[in-house]
Structures are given as C-alpha cells and as structure tokens.
C-alpha positions, 0 to 999 in steps of 0.5 A, spaced: 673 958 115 679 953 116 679 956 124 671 954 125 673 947 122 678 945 127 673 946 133 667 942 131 672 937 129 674 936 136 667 936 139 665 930 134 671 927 137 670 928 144 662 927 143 664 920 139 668 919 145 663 919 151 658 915 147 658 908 149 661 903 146 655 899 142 654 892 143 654 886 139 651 880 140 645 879 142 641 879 149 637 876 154 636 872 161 635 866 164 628 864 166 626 858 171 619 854 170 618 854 177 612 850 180 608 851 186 607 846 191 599 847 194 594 841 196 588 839 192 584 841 198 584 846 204 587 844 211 592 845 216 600 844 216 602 839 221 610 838 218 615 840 213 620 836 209 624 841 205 629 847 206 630 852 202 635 851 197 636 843 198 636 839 192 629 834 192 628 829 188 621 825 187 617 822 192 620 825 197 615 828 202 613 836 202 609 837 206 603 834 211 596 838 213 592 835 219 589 828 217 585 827 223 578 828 221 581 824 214 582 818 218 577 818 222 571 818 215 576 813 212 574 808 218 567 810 218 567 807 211 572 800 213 566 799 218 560 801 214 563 795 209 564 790 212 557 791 215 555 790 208 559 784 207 557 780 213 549 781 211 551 780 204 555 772 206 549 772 211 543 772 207 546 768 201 549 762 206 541 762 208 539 759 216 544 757 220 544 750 223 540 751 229 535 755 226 534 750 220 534 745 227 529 749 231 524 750 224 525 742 224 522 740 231 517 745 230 515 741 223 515 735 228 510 737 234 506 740 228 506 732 225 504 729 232 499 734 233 496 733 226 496 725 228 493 726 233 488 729 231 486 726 225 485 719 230 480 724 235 477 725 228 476 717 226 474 715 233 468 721 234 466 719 227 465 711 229 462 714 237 456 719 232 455 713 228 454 709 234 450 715 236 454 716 243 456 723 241 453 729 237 454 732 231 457 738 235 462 735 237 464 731 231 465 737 228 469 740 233 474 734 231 473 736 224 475 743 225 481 741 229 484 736 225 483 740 219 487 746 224 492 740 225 493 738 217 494 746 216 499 748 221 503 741 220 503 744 212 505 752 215 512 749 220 513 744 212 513 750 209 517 754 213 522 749 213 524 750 205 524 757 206 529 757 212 533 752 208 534 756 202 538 762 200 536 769 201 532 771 194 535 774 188 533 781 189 535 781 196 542 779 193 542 784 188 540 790 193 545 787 197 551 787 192 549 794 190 551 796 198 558 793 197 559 796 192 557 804 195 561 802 201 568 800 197 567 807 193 565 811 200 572 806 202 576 809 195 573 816 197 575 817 203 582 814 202 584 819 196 581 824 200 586 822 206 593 821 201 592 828 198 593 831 206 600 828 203 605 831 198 610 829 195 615 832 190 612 831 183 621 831 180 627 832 182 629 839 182 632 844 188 627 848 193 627 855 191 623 858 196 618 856 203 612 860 202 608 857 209 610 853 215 607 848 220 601 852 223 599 855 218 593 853 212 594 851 206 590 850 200 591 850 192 591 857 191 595 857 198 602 854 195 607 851 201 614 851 197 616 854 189 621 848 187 626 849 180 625 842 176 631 839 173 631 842 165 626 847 168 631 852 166 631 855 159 633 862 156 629 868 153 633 872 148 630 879 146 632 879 137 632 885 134 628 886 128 633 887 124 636 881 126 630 877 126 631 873 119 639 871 121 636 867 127 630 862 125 629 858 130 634 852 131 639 857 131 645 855 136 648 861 140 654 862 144 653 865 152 656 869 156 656 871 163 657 871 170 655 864 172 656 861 165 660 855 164 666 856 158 663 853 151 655 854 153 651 854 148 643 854 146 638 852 141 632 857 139 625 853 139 621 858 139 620 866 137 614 870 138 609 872 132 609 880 136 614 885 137 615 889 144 618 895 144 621 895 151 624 888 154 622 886 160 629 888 163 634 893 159 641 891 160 644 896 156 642 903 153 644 902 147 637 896 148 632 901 150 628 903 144 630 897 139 624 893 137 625 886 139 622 880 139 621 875 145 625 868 143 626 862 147 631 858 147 634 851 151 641 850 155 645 845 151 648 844 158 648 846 166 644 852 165 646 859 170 641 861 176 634 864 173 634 871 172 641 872 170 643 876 164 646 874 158 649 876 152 649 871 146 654 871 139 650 866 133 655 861 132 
C-alpha cells in the first residue's frame, strides 16, 4: 500500500503547484464621471475651442453653432421694442407744440366766424323789425350764427383733447406692448447665447465627438470632459468579506499609476449582489458573489478604467 501513497502525494504537490496563487485583498477599478458637452437646441458647428487631452477650466469656450438666424430675430426683436417705446412716450406726452398751435388758430377762425355771424344775426333782426328783409332771410342768419356758435364749440373742444395725454386704457395697452416686446427681446437673447458653449468646470477634455460643419443637438454631444474629483473607485466585496468593510472603511491602492500611500474611503455599497463583475481581473474572482462598492480617492485618482487592488487598512 505504501507504493500507491507516494505517487498520489506527488500529483497533489504538483496540482497544488500549478493552481494559482490566491489573491488577497480586494479588487476593482477606477470610474470616471464623464460629462458630455451638447447644445440646448439643434444647429451647425462653426468653431471648436478644446483639444483632446487638454486641461480646460470653466467658462471657457467649447464650441460655437451658427448664429446667424439667432442674431437676426434678436434685432427683429430690439426693433419691434423701440417701436412700442416711441408709441408709448408719444401718446403720453400728448400733441406736439405745432399741433397744439394749429388746433389754436382753428379755434380762432372759428371764434371770428361766430362773430361775425352773431353781428349778421343782430343787424337782420333790426332790418325784419324795420320790415326791409323777410323772415327767410332772418332765419338764414339765425341758422348761420347758430352753425358758427356750434363750430367755434367744436375747434374749443378740440383744443382740450389735443392738450391732454392719451386716455388710461390706451396707455395700459401700450405698456402691456412694451412688456411682450422685452420678453420677445429676452427670448431672442437666450436663444442666441445657448448657440454658445462654455465648459461647465475645470477638468481635462477626454474626447472630440464632433467637429465644425457637422450638427449638434442635445442628444448629438461635442466633447466628453473628466471634471476635476469626477474620478472615484468601484470595489467588487465579496460576501464573505462584506460585513468587515461598511461603509467608511479606508482602504490602501495598488496599482500601476498609483501614487505610494494612496487611500480611499467607502461611501457607498449596493443593496444587491452580482455574481459576475463588470471586468474579472483574476480567475480566482470569477465565480465569487460580489457586491458593487464605491469609494473616494483621498488623493490624485489613477486614469478611469485602471484596475486596482485594494488592502483594508
């Protein structure tokens, strides 16, 4: 019996040998929170500010969409309010000097008409009383001093309303024209600054989707940029170990592009399990249940997508 030990205690060694070391710690990569960098409204790219790989910091200028038609309906809308301006400034500062003038000498002709006829009148009345004209004729100059007393009262009249400012209705509707006009103004300005994009915060641009000549739209992107801290790590726990690492825990990093002493804090763990990760680093991670963790980078953060081993510390 002692012959057949020997030879299965040497295929264990040698199966124990070929196996592949387990690993320990844990394990995950780095995850970028990428923002895409599109228009509120659909147009043409005329001009590109960023490069790929460049550092960019807020404000500065994207990308530009053609803004020729924008332009053109914001000074349809300038115009159409200071049209609604000079009406409003006009009816309330009422007639102008040489209307108010020429309502006044109309007043004055219609004054000497009136006496004039009212003296035709009185000297017909003492002609009919003398018997030299008839009563046809004393009623013409009745009717016309009547026609002259009636016009004078007419040109009076008018004088007053020429002098006074437009009427309070007319005023209103003239305001409420103003203000659609500044909004048409405000509408057509927004519109024209979103053919405008500036980057929302400092980061680094990670990629050039479109370039001038092509369109652009909210679900048509231009640039995909990394903020600045948009860089955390997703760690893969296993079940087992799910209880020694709550969230808070701090953990060392390891990897290629890791900074000596880089450390993270778990903020977050999900509810559910996964079987597979997203990126199986090692064989021995395959088949463990795991759960997805997030964590933040104490420190300069590896470039999104590297992988990294992490130690509880």
């Amino acid at each position: 019996m002692t012959r057949f030990i020997a030879p299965a205690l040497v295929l264990a060694f040698a199966l124990g040998a070929c196996s592949p070391p387990v690993e320990s710690g844990l394990h995950g990569y780095a995850e970028g929170d990428f923002v895409s960098l599109a228009p509120d409204m659909t147009g043409r790219i005329i001009e590109t500010g960023l490069r790929e790989g460049d550092p960019v910091t807020a404000g500065e200028l994207a990308f530009r969409l053609d803004d020729t038609d924008a332009r053109a309906a914001l000074a349809a809308a300038e115009a159409q309010l200071a049209l609604a301006t000079a009406q409003f400034d006009d009816a309330a500062a009422g007639a102008r000097d040489p209307e108010i003038g020429a309502a006044r000498e109309m007043l004055a002709q219609a004054n000497a008409a009136r006496t004039l006829a009212t003296a035709d009148l009185e000297r017909a009345r003492e002609l009919f009383e003398q018997g030299h004209i008839s009563q046809a004729r004393l009623d013409q100059a009745e009717t016309a001093a009547e026609a002259a007393n009636a016009q004078a009262s007419e040109m009076r009249q008018r004088l007053n309303l020429v002098q006074l400012p437009a009427r309070e209705n007319q005023l209103r509707a003239l305001q409420a024209a103003i203000a659609a006009a500044q909004s048409a103004v405000d509408r057509a300005g927004f519109v024209l600054s979103q053919r405008t994009v500036t980057v929302p915060a400092n980061g680094r641009v990670e990629r050039q989707i479109r370039y001038a000549g092509e369109q652009a739209s909210p679900a048509l992107p231009v640039y995909s940029i990394l903020p600045e801290g948009a860089v955390h790590a997703v760690i893969l726990i296993p079940e087992t170990e799910l209880a020694a690492t709550p969230v808070g825990t701090r953990l060392a990093v390891f990897c290629d592009a890791c900074d000596n002493g880089l450390m993270v804090t778990i903020t977050r763990i999900d509810d559910e399990a996964q079987f597979t990760a997203p990126f199986i680093y090692s064989d021995s991670e395959r088949s463990r249940l795991v759960y997805r963790a997030e964590a933040r980078f104490d420190a300069n953060p590896p470039p999104p997508g590297t992988p990294l081993r992490l130690e509880v510390r």
